[in-house]
C-alpha positions in Angstrom: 0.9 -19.1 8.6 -0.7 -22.3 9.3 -0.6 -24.9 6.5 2.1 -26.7 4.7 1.2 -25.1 1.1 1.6 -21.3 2.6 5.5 -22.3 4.2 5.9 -24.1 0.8 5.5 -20.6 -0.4 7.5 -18.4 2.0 10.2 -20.7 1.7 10.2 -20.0 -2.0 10.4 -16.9 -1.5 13.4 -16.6 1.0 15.1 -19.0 -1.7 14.7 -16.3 -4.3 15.8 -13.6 -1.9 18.7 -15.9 -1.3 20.0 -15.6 -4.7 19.5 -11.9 -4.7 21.6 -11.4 -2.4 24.1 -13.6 -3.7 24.1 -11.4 -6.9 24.5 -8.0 -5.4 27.7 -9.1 -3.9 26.3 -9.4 -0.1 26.5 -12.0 2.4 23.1 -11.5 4.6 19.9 -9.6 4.3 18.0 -8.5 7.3 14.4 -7.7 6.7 12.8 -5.3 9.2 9.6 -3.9 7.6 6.1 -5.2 8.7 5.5 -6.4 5.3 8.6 -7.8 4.6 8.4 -10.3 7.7 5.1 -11.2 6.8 6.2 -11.4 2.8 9.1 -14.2 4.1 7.4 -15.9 6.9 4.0 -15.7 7.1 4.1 -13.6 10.3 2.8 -9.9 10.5 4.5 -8.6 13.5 3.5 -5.4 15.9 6.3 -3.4 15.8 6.3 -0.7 18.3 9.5 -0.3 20.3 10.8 -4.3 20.0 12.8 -5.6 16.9 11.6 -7.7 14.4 13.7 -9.3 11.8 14.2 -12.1 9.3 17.7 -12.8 8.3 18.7 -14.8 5.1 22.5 -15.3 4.5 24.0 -15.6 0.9 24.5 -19.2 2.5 21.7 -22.1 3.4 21.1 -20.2 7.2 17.7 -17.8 7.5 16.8 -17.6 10.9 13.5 -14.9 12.3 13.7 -13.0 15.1 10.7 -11.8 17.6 10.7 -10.9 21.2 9.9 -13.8 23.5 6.1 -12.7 23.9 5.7 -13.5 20.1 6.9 -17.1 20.2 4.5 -19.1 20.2 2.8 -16.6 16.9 6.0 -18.1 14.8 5.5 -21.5 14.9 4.2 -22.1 11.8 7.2 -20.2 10.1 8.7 -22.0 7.3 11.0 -24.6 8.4 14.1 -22.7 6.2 13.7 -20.2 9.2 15.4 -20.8 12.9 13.3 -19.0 15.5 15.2 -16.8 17.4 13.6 -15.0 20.3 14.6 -12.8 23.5 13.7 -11.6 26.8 12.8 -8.1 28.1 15.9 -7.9 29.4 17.4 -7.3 25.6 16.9 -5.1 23.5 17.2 -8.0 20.6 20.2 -6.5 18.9 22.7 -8.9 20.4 20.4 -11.3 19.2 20.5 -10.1 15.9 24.3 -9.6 15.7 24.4 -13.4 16.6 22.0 -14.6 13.7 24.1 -12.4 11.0 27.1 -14.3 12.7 29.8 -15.0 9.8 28.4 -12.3 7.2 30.3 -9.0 6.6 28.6 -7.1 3.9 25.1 -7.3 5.5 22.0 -5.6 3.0 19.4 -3.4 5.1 15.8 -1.8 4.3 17.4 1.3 4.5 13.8 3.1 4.8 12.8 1.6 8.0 16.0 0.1 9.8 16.5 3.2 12.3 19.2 5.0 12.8 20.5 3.4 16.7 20.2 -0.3 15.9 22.1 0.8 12.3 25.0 2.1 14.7 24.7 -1.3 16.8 25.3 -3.2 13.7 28.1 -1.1 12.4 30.0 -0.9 16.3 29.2 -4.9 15.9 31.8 -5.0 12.7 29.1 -5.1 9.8 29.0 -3.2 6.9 25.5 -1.9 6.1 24.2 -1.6 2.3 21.2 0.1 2.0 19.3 -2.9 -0.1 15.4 -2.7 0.3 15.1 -2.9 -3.6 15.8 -6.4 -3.7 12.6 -6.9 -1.1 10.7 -4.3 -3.3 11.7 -6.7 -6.8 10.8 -9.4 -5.1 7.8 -8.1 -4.1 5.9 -5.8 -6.5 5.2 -9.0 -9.1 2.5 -10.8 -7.4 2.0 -14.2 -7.7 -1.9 -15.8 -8.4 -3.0 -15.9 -4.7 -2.0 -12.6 -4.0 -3.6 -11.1 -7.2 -6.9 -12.7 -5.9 -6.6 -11.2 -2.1 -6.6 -7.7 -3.6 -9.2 -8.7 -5.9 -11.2 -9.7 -2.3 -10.4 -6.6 -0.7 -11.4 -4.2 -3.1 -15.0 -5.9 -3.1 -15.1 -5.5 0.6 -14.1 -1.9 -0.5 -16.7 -1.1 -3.3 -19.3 -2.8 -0.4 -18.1 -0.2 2.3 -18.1 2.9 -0.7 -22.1 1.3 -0.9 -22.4 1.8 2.5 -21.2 5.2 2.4 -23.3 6.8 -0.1 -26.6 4.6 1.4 -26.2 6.2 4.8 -25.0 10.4 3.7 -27.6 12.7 4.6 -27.5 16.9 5.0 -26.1 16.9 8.4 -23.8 14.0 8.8 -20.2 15.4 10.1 -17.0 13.7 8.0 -15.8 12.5 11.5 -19.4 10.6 11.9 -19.2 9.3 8.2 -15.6 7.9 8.5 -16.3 6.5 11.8 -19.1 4.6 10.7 -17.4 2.9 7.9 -14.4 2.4 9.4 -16.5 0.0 11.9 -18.0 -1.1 9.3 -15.1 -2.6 7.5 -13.2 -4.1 10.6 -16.9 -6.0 11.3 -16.6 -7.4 8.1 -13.2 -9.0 8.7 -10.2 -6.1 7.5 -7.8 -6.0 9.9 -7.2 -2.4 9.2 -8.9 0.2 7.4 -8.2 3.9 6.5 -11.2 5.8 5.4 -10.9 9.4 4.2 -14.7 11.0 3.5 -14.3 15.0 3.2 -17.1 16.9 2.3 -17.1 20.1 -0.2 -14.2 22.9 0.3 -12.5 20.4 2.4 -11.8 18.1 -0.4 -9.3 20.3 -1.9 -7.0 19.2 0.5 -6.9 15.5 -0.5 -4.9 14.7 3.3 -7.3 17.1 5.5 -8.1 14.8 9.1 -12.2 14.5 9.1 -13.9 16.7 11.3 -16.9 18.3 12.2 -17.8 19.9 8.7 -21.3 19.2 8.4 -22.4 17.6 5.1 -24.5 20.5 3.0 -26.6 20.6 0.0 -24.5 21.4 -3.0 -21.1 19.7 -1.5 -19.2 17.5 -3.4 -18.1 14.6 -1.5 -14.4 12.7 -1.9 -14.4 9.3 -0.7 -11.3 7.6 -0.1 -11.8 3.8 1.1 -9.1 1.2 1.9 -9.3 -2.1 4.2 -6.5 -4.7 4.4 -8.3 -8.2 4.5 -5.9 -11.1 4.9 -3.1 -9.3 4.8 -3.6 -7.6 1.5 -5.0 -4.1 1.2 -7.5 -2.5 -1.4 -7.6 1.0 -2.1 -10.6 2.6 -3.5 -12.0 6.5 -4.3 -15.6 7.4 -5.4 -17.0 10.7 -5.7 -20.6 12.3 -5.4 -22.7 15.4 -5.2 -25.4 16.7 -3.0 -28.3 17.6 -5.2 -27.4 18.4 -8.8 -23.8 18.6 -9.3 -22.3 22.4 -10.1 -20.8 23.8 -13.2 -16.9 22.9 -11.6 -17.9 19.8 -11.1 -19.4 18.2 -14.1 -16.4 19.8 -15.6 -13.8 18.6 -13.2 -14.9 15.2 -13.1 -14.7 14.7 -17.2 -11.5 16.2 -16.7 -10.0 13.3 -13.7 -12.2 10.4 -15.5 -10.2 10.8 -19.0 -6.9 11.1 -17.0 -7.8 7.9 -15.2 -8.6 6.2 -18.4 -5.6 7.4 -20.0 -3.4 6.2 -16.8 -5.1 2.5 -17.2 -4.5 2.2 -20.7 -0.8 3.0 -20.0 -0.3 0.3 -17.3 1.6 -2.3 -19.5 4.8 -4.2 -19.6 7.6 -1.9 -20.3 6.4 1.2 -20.0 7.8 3.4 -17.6 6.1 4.4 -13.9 6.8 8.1 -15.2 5.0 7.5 -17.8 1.7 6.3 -16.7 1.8 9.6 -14.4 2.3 11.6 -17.5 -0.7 10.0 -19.1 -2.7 11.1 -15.9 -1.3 14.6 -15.2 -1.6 15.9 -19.0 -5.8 16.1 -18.9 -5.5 17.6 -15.6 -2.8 20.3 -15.9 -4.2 21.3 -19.5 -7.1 22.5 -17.3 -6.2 25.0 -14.5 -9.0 26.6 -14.7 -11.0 23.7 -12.5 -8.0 23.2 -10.0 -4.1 21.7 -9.5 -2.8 18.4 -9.7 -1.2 17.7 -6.5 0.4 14.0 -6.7 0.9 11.4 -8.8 -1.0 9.2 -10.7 -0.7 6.5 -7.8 1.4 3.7 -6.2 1.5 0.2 -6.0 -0.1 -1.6 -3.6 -0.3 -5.1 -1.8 1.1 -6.1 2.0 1.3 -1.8 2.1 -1.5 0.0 1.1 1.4 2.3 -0.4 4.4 0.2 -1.9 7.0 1.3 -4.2 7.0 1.4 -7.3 5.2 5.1 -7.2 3.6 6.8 -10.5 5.6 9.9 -10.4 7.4 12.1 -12.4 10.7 10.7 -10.8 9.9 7.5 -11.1 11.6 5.6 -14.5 10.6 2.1 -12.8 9.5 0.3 -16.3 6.3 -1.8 -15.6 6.2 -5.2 -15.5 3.3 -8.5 -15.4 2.2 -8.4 -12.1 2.5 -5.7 -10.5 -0.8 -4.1 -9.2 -1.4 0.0 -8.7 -3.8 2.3 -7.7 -4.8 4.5 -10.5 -6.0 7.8 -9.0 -5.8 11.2 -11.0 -7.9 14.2 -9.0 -8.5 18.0 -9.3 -8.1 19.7 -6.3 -9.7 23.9 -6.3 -9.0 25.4 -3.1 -11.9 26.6 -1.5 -14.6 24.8 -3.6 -13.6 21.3 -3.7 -11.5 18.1 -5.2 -12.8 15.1 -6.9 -10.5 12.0 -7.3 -11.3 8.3 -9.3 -9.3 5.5 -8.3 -9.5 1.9 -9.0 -6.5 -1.1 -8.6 -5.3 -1.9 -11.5 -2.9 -5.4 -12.5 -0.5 -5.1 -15.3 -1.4 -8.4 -17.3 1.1 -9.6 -19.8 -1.1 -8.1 -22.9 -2.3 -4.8 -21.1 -4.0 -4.2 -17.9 -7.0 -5.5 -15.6 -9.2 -4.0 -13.6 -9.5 -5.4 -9.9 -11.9 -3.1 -8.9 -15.2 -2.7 -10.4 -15.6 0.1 -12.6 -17.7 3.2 -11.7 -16.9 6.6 -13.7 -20.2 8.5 -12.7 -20.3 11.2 -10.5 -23.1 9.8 -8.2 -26.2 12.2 -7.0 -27.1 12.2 -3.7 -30.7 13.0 -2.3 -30.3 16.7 -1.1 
Protein backbone atom coordinates (compact mmCIF):
# COMPACT_ATOMS: atom_id res chain seq x y z
CA UNK A 1 0.00 0.00 0.00
CA UNK A 2 1.43 3.11 -1.33
CA UNK A 3 -0.80 6.26 -1.05
CA UNK A 4 -2.32 8.17 1.85
CA UNK A 5 -6.15 7.37 0.74
CA UNK A 6 -5.39 3.28 0.82
CA UNK A 7 -3.79 3.69 4.82
CA UNK A 8 -6.72 6.07 5.36
CA UNK A 9 -8.55 2.96 4.69
CA UNK A 10 -6.70 0.11 6.54
CA UNK A 11 -6.62 2.29 9.42
CA UNK A 12 -10.36 2.32 9.27
CA UNK A 13 -10.50 -0.83 9.22
CA UNK A 14 -8.26 -1.78 12.22
CA UNK A 15 -10.49 0.91 14.09
CA UNK A 16 -13.50 -1.12 13.47
CA UNK A 17 -11.75 -4.35 14.32
CA UNK A 18 -10.72 -2.43 17.43
CA UNK A 19 -14.22 -2.10 18.67
CA UNK A 20 -14.91 -5.72 17.90
CA UNK A 21 -12.79 -6.89 19.90
CA UNK A 22 -13.73 -4.63 22.62
CA UNK A 23 -17.35 -6.14 22.36
CA UNK A 24 -16.50 -9.82 22.58
CA UNK A 25 -14.96 -9.27 25.81
CA UNK A 26 -11.05 -9.61 24.47
CA UNK A 27 -8.12 -7.60 24.93
CA UNK A 28 -6.01 -8.29 21.52
CA UNK A 29 -6.55 -9.84 18.17
CA UNK A 30 -3.80 -11.37 16.17
CA UNK A 31 -4.46 -11.78 12.56
CA UNK A 32 -2.50 -14.48 10.85
CA UNK A 33 -4.24 -15.33 7.46
CA UNK A 34 -2.78 -13.96 4.09
CA UNK A 35 -5.85 -12.10 3.55
CA UNK A 36 -6.41 -10.79 6.79
CA UNK A 37 -2.86 -8.95 6.83
CA UNK A 38 -3.42 -7.65 3.61
CA UNK A 39 -7.35 -6.71 4.69
CA UNK A 40 -5.56 -4.46 7.79
CA UNK A 41 -2.40 -3.31 6.23
CA UNK A 42 -2.18 -3.27 2.83
CA UNK A 43 0.50 -5.89 2.78
CA UNK A 44 -0.02 -9.47 1.26
CA UNK A 45 2.61 -11.49 2.87
CA UNK A 46 4.35 -15.02 1.57
CA UNK A 47 3.75 -17.15 4.25
CA UNK A 48 5.69 -20.33 4.03
CA UNK A 49 7.48 -21.37 7.25
CA UNK A 50 7.93 -17.54 8.87
CA UNK A 51 5.13 -15.76 10.86
CA UNK A 52 3.13 -13.11 9.84
CA UNK A 53 0.88 -11.16 12.09
CA UNK A 54 -1.05 -8.01 12.78
CA UNK A 55 -1.98 -7.33 16.33
CA UNK A 56 -4.75 -4.86 17.36
CA UNK A 57 -5.28 -4.52 21.27
CA UNK A 58 -8.80 -3.58 22.74
CA UNK A 59 -6.50 -0.47 23.49
CA UNK A 60 -5.01 2.41 21.01
CA UNK A 61 -1.67 -0.20 20.26
CA UNK A 62 -1.77 -2.27 16.67
CA UNK A 63 1.56 -3.11 15.78
CA UNK A 64 2.45 -5.81 12.31
CA UNK A 65 4.88 -8.19 12.38
CA UNK A 66 7.13 -9.65 9.37
CA UNK A 67 10.43 -11.31 9.24
CA UNK A 68 13.28 -8.89 8.72
CA UNK A 69 13.56 -9.70 4.91
CA UNK A 70 10.02 -8.13 4.46
CA UNK A 71 10.89 -4.74 5.99
CA UNK A 72 11.29 -2.61 3.76
CA UNK A 73 7.58 -4.21 1.79
CA UNK A 74 5.82 -2.60 5.10
CA UNK A 75 6.62 0.72 4.86
CA UNK A 76 3.67 2.03 3.57
CA UNK A 77 1.57 0.28 6.38
CA UNK A 78 -0.84 2.54 8.07
CA UNK A 79 0.67 4.71 10.52
CA UNK A 80 -1.98 3.01 13.46
CA UNK A 81 0.48 -0.05 12.88
CA UNK A 82 4.25 -0.34 14.71
CA UNK A 83 6.48 -2.45 12.50
CA UNK A 84 7.80 -5.14 14.19
CA UNK A 85 10.32 -7.33 12.47
CA UNK A 86 13.05 -10.19 13.37
CA UNK A 87 16.04 -12.02 12.34
CA UNK A 88 16.56 -15.58 11.19
CA UNK A 89 17.75 -16.31 14.32
CA UNK A 90 13.86 -16.23 15.67
CA UNK A 91 11.43 -17.90 15.05
CA UNK A 92 9.10 -14.47 15.54
CA UNK A 93 7.11 -15.84 18.40
CA UNK A 94 8.92 -14.01 21.11
CA UNK A 95 8.38 -11.21 19.01
CA UNK A 96 4.90 -11.77 18.93
CA UNK A 97 4.48 -12.54 22.63
CA UNK A 98 6.13 -8.95 23.11
CA UNK A 99 3.58 -7.05 20.75
CA UNK A 100 0.43 -8.79 22.62
CA UNK A 101 2.37 -7.55 25.84
CA UNK A 102 -0.40 -6.45 28.54
CA UNK A 103 -3.42 -8.44 26.84
CA UNK A 104 -4.71 -11.68 28.52
CA UNK A 105 -7.70 -12.84 26.65
CA UNK A 106 -6.00 -12.77 23.17
CA UNK A 107 -8.76 -13.59 19.91
CA UNK A 108 -7.04 -16.04 17.23
CA UNK A 109 -8.07 -17.08 13.45
CA UNK A 110 -8.52 -20.34 14.85
CA UNK A 111 -8.50 -21.86 11.11
CA UNK A 112 -5.05 -20.97 10.28
CA UNK A 113 -3.07 -20.08 13.58
CA UNK A 114 -1.28 -23.72 13.80
CA UNK A 115 -1.21 -25.80 16.41
CA UNK A 116 2.94 -25.13 17.84
CA UNK A 117 2.91 -21.27 17.81
CA UNK A 118 -0.87 -21.76 19.61
CA UNK A 119 1.06 -23.74 22.41
CA UNK A 120 3.84 -20.90 22.47
CA UNK A 121 1.23 -18.37 23.16
CA UNK A 122 -0.60 -20.42 25.75
CA UNK A 123 3.16 -21.57 27.63
CA UNK A 124 3.58 -17.52 27.18
CA UNK A 125 0.40 -16.93 29.73
CA UNK A 126 -2.41 -16.07 27.02
CA UNK A 127 -5.56 -17.27 26.73
CA UNK A 128 -6.52 -18.20 23.20
CA UNK A 129 -10.26 -17.60 21.79
CA UNK A 130 -10.80 -18.97 18.69
CA UNK A 131 -12.25 -15.38 17.02
CA UNK A 132 -11.75 -15.42 13.08
CA UNK A 133 -15.55 -14.36 12.76
CA UNK A 134 -14.98 -11.00 13.77
CA UNK A 135 -12.22 -10.80 10.59
CA UNK A 136 -14.90 -12.71 8.50
CA UNK A 137 -17.82 -9.82 9.64
CA UNK A 138 -15.64 -7.44 8.98
CA UNK A 139 -14.75 -8.63 5.91
CA UNK A 140 -17.53 -10.26 3.82
CA UNK A 141 -19.42 -6.60 3.38
CA UNK A 142 -17.31 -4.98 0.81
CA UNK A 143 -16.98 -1.53 0.56
CA UNK A 144 -17.23 0.43 -3.15
CA UNK A 145 -13.52 -0.13 -4.19
CA UNK A 146 -13.53 -3.57 -3.46
CA UNK A 147 -16.89 -4.27 -5.20
CA UNK A 148 -15.25 -2.72 -8.42
CA UNK A 149 -11.88 -4.96 -8.17
CA UNK A 150 -14.04 -8.07 -8.48
CA UNK A 151 -16.03 -6.40 -11.02
CA UNK A 152 -12.25 -5.97 -12.85
CA UNK A 153 -11.29 -9.43 -12.30
CA UNK A 154 -14.12 -11.15 -13.51
CA UNK A 155 -13.69 -9.27 -17.00
CA UNK A 156 -10.16 -10.45 -17.07
CA UNK A 157 -11.98 -13.79 -16.36
CA UNK A 158 -14.76 -13.74 -19.09
CA UNK A 159 -11.58 -12.53 -21.49
CA UNK A 160 -9.45 -15.73 -20.48
CA UNK A 161 -13.00 -18.13 -20.77
CA UNK A 162 -12.79 -16.24 -24.60
CA UNK A 163 -9.51 -17.32 -24.88
CA UNK A 164 -10.39 -20.69 -24.01
CA UNK A 165 -13.04 -21.63 -26.27
CA UNK A 166 -11.11 -19.50 -29.34
CA UNK A 167 -8.10 -21.85 -29.05
CA UNK A 168 -10.05 -25.76 -28.14
CA UNK A 169 -9.58 -28.03 -30.96
CA UNK A 170 -9.99 -32.20 -31.15
CA UNK A 171 -6.67 -33.03 -29.75
CA UNK A 172 -5.83 -30.47 -27.23
CA UNK A 173 -4.89 -32.38 -23.74
CA UNK A 174 -6.65 -30.47 -20.44
CA UNK A 175 -3.06 -30.13 -19.13
CA UNK A 176 -2.15 -28.10 -22.50
CA UNK A 177 -5.59 -26.11 -22.31
CA UNK A 178 -5.03 -25.05 -18.56
CA UNK A 179 -1.57 -24.26 -19.07
CA UNK A 180 -2.16 -22.03 -21.75
CA UNK A 181 -4.63 -19.90 -19.97
CA UNK A 182 -3.08 -19.98 -16.96
CA UNK A 183 -0.15 -17.92 -18.76
CA UNK A 184 -2.46 -16.20 -20.25
CA UNK A 185 -3.95 -14.59 -17.23
CA UNK A 186 -0.68 -13.90 -15.21
CA UNK A 187 0.48 -11.98 -18.76
CA UNK A 188 -2.33 -9.97 -18.33
CA UNK A 189 -1.59 -8.82 -14.84
CA UNK A 190 -3.34 -11.65 -12.12
CA UNK A 191 -1.10 -12.41 -9.69
CA UNK A 192 -2.52 -15.80 -9.34
CA UNK A 193 -4.77 -17.86 -11.30
CA UNK A 194 -6.41 -21.28 -10.87
CA UNK A 195 -7.83 -22.69 -14.07
CA UNK A 196 -9.69 -26.05 -14.05
CA UNK A 197 -10.60 -27.15 -17.95
CA UNK A 198 -11.74 -31.01 -17.94
CA UNK A 199 -12.95 -32.50 -20.81
CA UNK A 200 -16.03 -35.11 -21.09
CA UNK A 201 -16.21 -38.11 -18.43
CA UNK A 202 -13.63 -36.27 -16.50
CA UNK A 203 -15.96 -33.49 -15.65
CA UNK A 204 -17.97 -35.51 -13.44
CA UNK A 205 -15.44 -35.07 -10.94
CA UNK A 206 -15.62 -31.27 -10.64
CA UNK A 207 -11.78 -31.45 -8.51
CA UNK A 208 -10.08 -34.03 -11.10
CA UNK A 209 -6.09 -32.51 -11.66
CA UNK A 210 -5.93 -31.90 -15.75
CA UNK A 211 -4.14 -34.35 -17.53
CA UNK A 212 -3.47 -35.83 -20.65
CA UNK A 213 -7.28 -36.67 -21.77
CA UNK A 214 -7.30 -35.60 -25.13
CA UNK A 215 -10.20 -33.28 -26.15
CA UNK A 216 -12.79 -35.54 -28.52
CA UNK A 217 -15.70 -34.89 -30.63
CA UNK A 218 -18.84 -35.26 -28.60
CA UNK A 219 -17.09 -34.16 -25.06
CA UNK A 220 -18.58 -31.74 -23.02
CA UNK A 221 -16.13 -29.33 -21.74
CA UNK A 222 -16.27 -27.73 -17.88
CA UNK A 223 -14.35 -24.63 -17.59
CA UNK A 224 -13.50 -23.32 -14.30
CA UNK A 225 -11.63 -19.83 -14.52
CA UNK A 226 -10.32 -17.64 -11.61
CA UNK A 227 -7.41 -14.95 -11.54
CA UNK A 228 -6.79 -12.66 -8.52
CA UNK A 229 -5.96 -9.09 -10.06
CA UNK A 230 -4.99 -6.49 -7.43
CA UNK A 231 -5.58 -8.50 -4.78
CA UNK A 232 -9.15 -9.37 -5.41
CA UNK A 233 -10.08 -12.64 -7.07
CA UNK A 234 -12.89 -13.48 -9.74
CA UNK A 235 -14.32 -16.78 -10.12
CA UNK A 236 -15.91 -17.86 -13.30
CA UNK A 237 -17.39 -21.35 -14.99
CA UNK A 238 -18.60 -21.70 -18.63
CA UNK A 239 -19.46 -24.82 -20.37
CA UNK A 240 -19.43 -26.10 -24.08
CA UNK A 241 -19.82 -29.08 -26.44
CA UNK A 242 -17.84 -30.59 -29.14
CA UNK A 243 -20.16 -30.80 -32.11
CA UNK A 244 -23.87 -30.87 -31.34
CA UNK A 245 -24.40 -31.21 -27.77
CA UNK A 246 -26.06 -34.92 -26.61
CA UNK A 247 -29.37 -35.82 -25.23
CA UNK A 248 -27.71 -35.47 -21.31
CA UNK A 249 -26.55 -32.47 -22.04
CA UNK A 250 -29.17 -30.20 -23.37
CA UNK A 251 -31.03 -31.67 -20.57
CA UNK A 252 -28.56 -31.20 -17.87
CA UNK A 253 -27.77 -27.85 -18.73
CA UNK A 254 -31.59 -26.49 -18.47
CA UNK A 255 -31.52 -28.32 -15.36
CA UNK A 256 -28.01 -26.28 -13.68
CA UNK A 257 -29.13 -22.91 -15.61
CA UNK A 258 -32.70 -22.69 -13.69
CA UNK A 259 -30.96 -23.68 -10.39
CA UNK A 260 -28.52 -20.79 -10.99
CA UNK A 261 -31.22 -18.47 -11.77
CA UNK A 262 -33.17 -19.57 -8.91
CA UNK A 263 -29.81 -19.16 -6.49
CA UNK A 264 -29.42 -15.33 -7.95
CA UNK A 265 -32.85 -14.40 -7.31
CA UNK A 266 -32.38 -15.56 -3.67
CA UNK A 267 -29.20 -13.60 -2.94
CA UNK A 268 -30.88 -10.75 -0.87
CA UNK A 269 -30.68 -9.11 2.40
CA UNK A 270 -31.91 -11.37 5.04
CA UNK A 271 -32.19 -14.42 3.56
CA UNK A 272 -30.35 -17.11 4.80
CA UNK A 273 -26.92 -18.76 3.14
CA UNK A 274 -28.89 -22.19 3.53
CA UNK A 275 -31.30 -20.85 1.69
CA UNK A 276 -29.86 -19.73 -1.45
CA UNK A 277 -28.33 -23.37 -1.61
CA UNK A 278 -31.70 -24.76 -1.29
CA UNK A 279 -32.87 -22.61 -4.20
CA UNK A 280 -29.95 -24.25 -6.25
CA UNK A 281 -30.04 -27.82 -5.07
CA UNK A 282 -33.96 -28.30 -5.54
CA UNK A 283 -33.82 -28.28 -9.72
CA UNK A 284 -30.85 -30.36 -9.53
CA UNK A 285 -31.76 -33.15 -7.01
CA UNK A 286 -35.49 -33.33 -8.61
CA UNK A 287 -33.56 -34.72 -11.54
CA UNK A 288 -31.28 -37.75 -10.78
CA UNK A 289 -31.71 -39.12 -13.76
CA UNK A 290 -28.97 -36.59 -15.47
CA UNK A 291 -26.52 -36.81 -12.46
CA UNK A 292 -25.78 -35.77 -8.43
CA UNK A 293 -25.33 -32.61 -6.79
CA UNK A 294 -22.08 -32.65 -5.15
CA UNK A 295 -21.60 -29.13 -3.31
CA UNK A 296 -23.19 -26.24 -2.63
CA UNK A 297 -24.52 -23.49 -4.34
CA UNK A 298 -21.15 -21.47 -3.80
CA UNK A 299 -19.10 -19.29 -1.41
CA UNK A 300 -18.13 -15.95 -1.09
CA UNK A 301 -15.36 -14.49 -2.49
CA UNK A 302 -12.98 -11.47 -2.40
CA UNK A 303 -9.10 -11.31 -0.88
CA UNK A 304 -9.85 -15.52 -0.97
CA UNK A 305 -11.07 -16.92 -3.95
CA UNK A 306 -13.09 -19.12 -1.22
CA UNK A 307 -14.25 -16.91 1.85
CA UNK A 308 -16.76 -17.75 4.35
CA UNK A 309 -19.83 -17.25 4.35
CA UNK A 310 -20.40 -20.69 2.26
CA UNK A 311 -23.91 -21.56 0.43
CA UNK A 312 -24.50 -24.78 2.23
CA UNK A 313 -26.98 -26.70 3.79
CA UNK A 314 -25.25 -25.88 7.23
CA UNK A 315 -24.83 -22.59 6.68
CA UNK A 316 -27.83 -20.22 8.45
CA UNK A 317 -25.48 -17.01 7.80
CA UNK A 318 -28.51 -14.53 6.75
CA UNK A 319 -27.34 -12.39 3.77
CA UNK A 320 -26.52 -9.10 3.94
CA UNK A 321 -25.66 -5.59 1.37
CA UNK A 322 -22.41 -6.31 0.31
CA UNK A 323 -21.36 -9.26 0.35
CA UNK A 324 -20.34 -10.93 -3.02
CA UNK A 325 -20.73 -14.90 -3.91
CA UNK A 326 -20.10 -17.23 -6.57
CA UNK A 327 -23.26 -18.66 -7.75
CA UNK A 328 -22.43 -22.12 -9.21
CA UNK A 329 -25.13 -25.07 -9.23
CA UNK A 330 -23.67 -28.21 -11.57
CA UNK A 331 -24.70 -31.81 -12.46
CA UNK A 332 -22.14 -34.08 -12.20
CA UNK A 333 -22.99 -38.12 -14.11
CA UNK A 334 -20.11 -40.28 -13.50
CA UNK A 335 -18.72 -41.57 -16.51
CA UNK A 336 -20.40 -39.14 -19.01
CA UNK A 337 -19.75 -35.78 -17.79
CA UNK A 338 -20.61 -32.51 -15.45
CA UNK A 339 -21.71 -29.16 -16.48
CA UNK A 340 -21.56 -26.24 -13.97
CA UNK A 341 -22.67 -22.20 -14.52
CA UNK A 342 -21.18 -19.77 -12.25
CA UNK A 343 -21.13 -16.10 -12.15
CA UNK A 344 -20.20 -13.50 -8.93
CA UNK A 345 -22.99 -12.23 -7.75
CA UNK A 346 -23.24 -8.77 -5.08
CA UNK A 347 -26.13 -8.72 -2.74
CA UNK A 348 -27.47 -4.99 -3.37
CA UNK A 349 -29.65 -3.54 -0.79
CA UNK A 350 -32.96 -4.19 -3.15
CA UNK A 351 -31.79 -7.62 -4.61
CA UNK A 352 -28.79 -8.79 -6.34
CA UNK A 353 -26.15 -7.70 -9.20
CA UNK A 354 -24.44 -9.45 -11.46
CA UNK A 355 -20.60 -8.81 -11.60
CA UNK A 356 -19.97 -11.09 -14.17
CA UNK A 357 -21.45 -10.85 -17.55
CA UNK A 358 -24.20 -13.15 -18.15
CA UNK A 359 -23.80 -16.20 -20.52
CA UNK A 360 -26.49 -19.18 -19.99
CA UNK A 361 -25.82 -20.96 -23.38
CA UNK A 362 -24.26 -24.01 -23.69
CA UNK A 363 -21.60 -22.98 -26.36
CA UNK A 364 -20.88 -25.28 -29.59
CA UNK A 365 -17.56 -25.87 -30.45
CA UNK A 366 -16.28 -26.65 -34.15
CA UNK A 367 -15.84 -30.54 -34.02
Amino acid sequence: MSTAPAALQAGERIRRLREAVVEAGLDAFVATSDESIAYLSGFRPLQLERLFAVTVHAGSSAAILVPALDRGQVRDAPDVLTRVSYEASSDGVAELVAALAGARRVGVEGEHLNFARSEALRAAGFELVSAGQLMDALRWCKEAGEIEKVRAACELVERGVRLVFETLSPGVTEREANGRVESWLREQGARAAHPLILFGERAANPHSEPGDRELRVGDVVCADLSACLDGYWGDLTRCATVGPASDWARDAWIVVREAQAAAIAACRPGISAREVDAAARQPVEARPDLGQCLHGAGHAIGLAIHEPPFLVPRTQTPLVAGMIFTIEPGIYLPGVGGLRLEDDVLVGPDGPELLSTPHPELLELSA
